[in-house]
N, C-alpha and C positions, 0 to 999 in steps of 0.2 A: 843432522838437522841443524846443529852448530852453522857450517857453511850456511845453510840456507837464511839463517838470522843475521848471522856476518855479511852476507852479499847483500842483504837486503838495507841491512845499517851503511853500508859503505856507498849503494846507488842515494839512500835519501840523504846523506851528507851529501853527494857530487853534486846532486841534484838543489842543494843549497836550502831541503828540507829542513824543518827542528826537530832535531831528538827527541826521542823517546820520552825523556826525562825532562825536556821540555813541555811534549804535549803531555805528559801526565801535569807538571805543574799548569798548565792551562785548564784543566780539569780540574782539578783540585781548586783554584781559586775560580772556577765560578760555582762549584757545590758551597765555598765560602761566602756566599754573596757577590759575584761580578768584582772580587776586588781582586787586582791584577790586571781585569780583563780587556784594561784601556794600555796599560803596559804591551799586550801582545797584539792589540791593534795598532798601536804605533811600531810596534817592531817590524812586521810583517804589515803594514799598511792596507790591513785588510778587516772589516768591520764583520767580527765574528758574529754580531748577535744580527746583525741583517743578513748576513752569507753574504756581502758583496765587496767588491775591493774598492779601498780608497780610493781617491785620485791622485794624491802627490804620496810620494814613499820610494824607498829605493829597488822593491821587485815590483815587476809590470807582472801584471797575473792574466793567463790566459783560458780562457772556457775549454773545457772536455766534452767530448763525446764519451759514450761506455766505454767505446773501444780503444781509445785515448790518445782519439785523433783533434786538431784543433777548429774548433767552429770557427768560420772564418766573421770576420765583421765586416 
């Protein structure tokens, strides 16, 4: 099971995901009241409390399908 947690940690780093121990602390500050939560919106340019992505930020974020193919625009 080891492997399985390793390969999975090692594709959400390639994949330029946040850690673990990041999205726990995302978590953790909005059960604190939202404070943080402007910190991980500018990091990730992505507006967590509306689920939508910003417009300027340094990742371009793209829509999934289930199967997690790209909905084209």
């Amino acid at each position: 099971m080891t492997g399985a947690v390793h390969s999975s940690t090692s594709k959400r780093r390639a994949a330029g995901m946040p850690s673990e121990a990041e999205i726990e602390e995302f978590f953790a500050s909005v059960e604190r009241g939202r404070v943080g939560v402007r910190h991980f919106n500018d990091k990730y340019n992505y507006d967590f409390v509306r689920d939508e992505p910003m417009e300027e930020g340094r990742y371009e974020w793209v829509a999934l399908m289930a199967d997690g193919k790209s909905i084209s625009t």
